[in-house]
Phi, psi and omega in degrees: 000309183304322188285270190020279208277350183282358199264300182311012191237019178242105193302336198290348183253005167283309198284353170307288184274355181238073174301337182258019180060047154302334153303019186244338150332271189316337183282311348161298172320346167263329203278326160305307209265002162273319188286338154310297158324298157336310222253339169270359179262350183264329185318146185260112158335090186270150193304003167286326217261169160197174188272124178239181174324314182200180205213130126229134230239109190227127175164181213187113219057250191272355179264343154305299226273344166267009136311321156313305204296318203268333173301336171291319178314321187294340174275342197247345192241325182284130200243033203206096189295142168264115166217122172314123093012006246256354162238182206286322182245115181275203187255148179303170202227171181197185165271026168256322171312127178233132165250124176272128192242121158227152193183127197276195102132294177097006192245002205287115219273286191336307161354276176286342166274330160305324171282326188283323182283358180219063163295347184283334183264137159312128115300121148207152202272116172260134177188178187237011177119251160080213189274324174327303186264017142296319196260332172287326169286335180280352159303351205022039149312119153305121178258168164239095227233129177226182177216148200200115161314016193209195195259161183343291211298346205259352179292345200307340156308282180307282179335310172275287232278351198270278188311315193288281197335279166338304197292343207240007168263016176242003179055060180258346158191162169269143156286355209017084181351313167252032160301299213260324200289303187322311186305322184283350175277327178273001158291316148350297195274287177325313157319319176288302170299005195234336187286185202290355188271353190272116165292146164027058173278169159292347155310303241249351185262342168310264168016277165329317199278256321215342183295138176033045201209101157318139162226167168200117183302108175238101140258150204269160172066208168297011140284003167294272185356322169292316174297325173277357154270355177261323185296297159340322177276325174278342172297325203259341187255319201264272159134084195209139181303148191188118163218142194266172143192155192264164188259162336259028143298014178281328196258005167254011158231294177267002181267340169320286175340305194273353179246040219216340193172019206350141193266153158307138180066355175274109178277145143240132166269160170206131196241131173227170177195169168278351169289345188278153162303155205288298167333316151281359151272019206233285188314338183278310186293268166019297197285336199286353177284340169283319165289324197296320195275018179265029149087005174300144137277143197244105143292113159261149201258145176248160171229128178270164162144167196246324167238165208299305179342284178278345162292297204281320188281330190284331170290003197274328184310292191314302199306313165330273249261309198289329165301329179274320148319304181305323167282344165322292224266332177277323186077040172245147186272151176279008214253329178307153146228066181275004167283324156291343165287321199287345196269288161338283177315338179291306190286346186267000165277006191254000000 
């Protein structure tokens, strides 16, 4: 293992397998999600928008998870439901709604059908432009527009810090100031410690565990956002099988199974922290003892951080940095998806 992870520190197999430096995106998340944070807390409000009854967030890959992230804060912090979108058809809408239509791209057809079905609601537009913010200005819809080099997923700055900002100067929850300063900071600090020059860091032994093996990502409570940013991350960077589920509904289903016997090539990661209930951190040690004597292999993961906040970004990094190791070590590039680029091409002929 130790020749392994010294071989991820060898620039000559970054620039083999990472040409365009997609590990400098990832180096890249604190200094995004501060400026983010700036420009939606500076951004000026137009007068359309009020604090409303309830927010729905219509998007879909990489342009969804930080719609994900602030919809957990919001369950947990919020008397005002937050909910993700993920189709073509929302849910009704009224003038107490407000929809965040986001799309990196701004071409994203779910999207844009989601946005065209909920004229009835306060609307705005996340984006970085495209048609999305063309049909909002001919809406005279507020866009909110940034701009970011790299593909969706690698954007997750703008997306949550962009978004918590905006929501919570519309009092969909309060944030705390040195909430959000503390997360950028302990994003700061991981980062440095996780990129590829920190020897046999936990990225890279993670990586390692993860190597040539499906996994499925479990973590409890509103940290499940994390595991489906880790599964997800590991599909699209590694190009490796990854699927999430959350505690403690795991254990009310799907661990018969799994505890029952092991599949060939199937990894469980189990993401723990100290923000989780102590009862679902009881449920991570319980099951990985359970998988473990059904013959699994088990990673359990600790995620640092002192609040849900800085719990969810910073494990979402580590899931980033160890997929990205894990593509190194696969010999894939991370930053192409052309089998989802190839599907995309398919569908606008149709």
């Amino acid at each position: 293992m130790t020749a392994t992870l010294a071989r991820l520190e060898d620039p000559a197999l970054i620039a083999q397998v990472d040409p365009a430096g997609f590990h400098l995106l990832l180096r890249a998340l604190p200094s995004s999600a501060a400026a983010a944070w700036k420009m939606g807390s500076e951004w000026p409000l137009p007068p359309s928008l009020r604090t409303p009854r309830k927010v729905l967030f219509a998007g879909v890959g990489g342009s969804a998870i930080g719609g994900d992230v602030v919809a957990t804060l919001a369950g947990v912090a919020s008397d005002i439901p937050v909910q993700v979108i993920r189709q073509y058809e929302p849910p009704p809408v009224d003038e107490n709604t407000l929809v965040i239509a986001s799309s990196f791209s701004g071409n994203t057809e779910e999207t844009l059908s989601a946005y065209e079905a909920t004229s009835g609601a306060m609307r705005l537009a996340l984006t970085t432009g495209g048609e999305l913010a063309r049909r909002a200005q001919r809406d005279g819809v507020p866009v909110f527009t940034y701009s970011w080099d790299g593909p969706p997923r690698t954007g997750l700055g703008f997306g949550v810090f962009a978004t918590l900002a905006i929501l919570s100067r519309l009092g969909v929850f309060h944030l705390p100031e040195h909430e959000v300063e503390s997360t950028i900071e302990a994003l700061e600090t991981y980062t440095k410690l996780w990129s590829p020059e920190a020897p046999a860091n936990e990225a890279k032994r993670i990586g390692r565990a993860l190597y040539d093996r499906a996994s499925l990502v479990i973590a409890p409570g509103a940290l499940e956002v994390t595991a489906r940013r880790w599964a997800g991350e590991i599909a699209e960077n590694a190009k490796q099988w990854a699927l999430a589920a959350g505690l403690p509904e795991f254990n009310h289903n799907l661990l018969e199974a799994a505890g029952s016997g092991t599949v060939a090539g199937l990894g469980v990661v189990l993401l723990d922290s100290e923000v989780a209930h102590q009862r679902n951190r009881l449920r991570i040690r319980e099951t990985a003892r359970l998988l473990r004597d059904a013959g699994t292999p088990v990673e359990v993961v600790e995620l640092p951080g002192r609040t849900m906040l800085e719990a969810i970004m910073v494990g979402c990094a580590l899931g980033s940095w160890s997929s990205y190791y894990l593509a190194l070590l696969r010999g894939a590039n991370p930053y192409p998806i052309p089998v989802m680029d190839g599907l995309k091409a398919r569908l606008s002929e149709g």
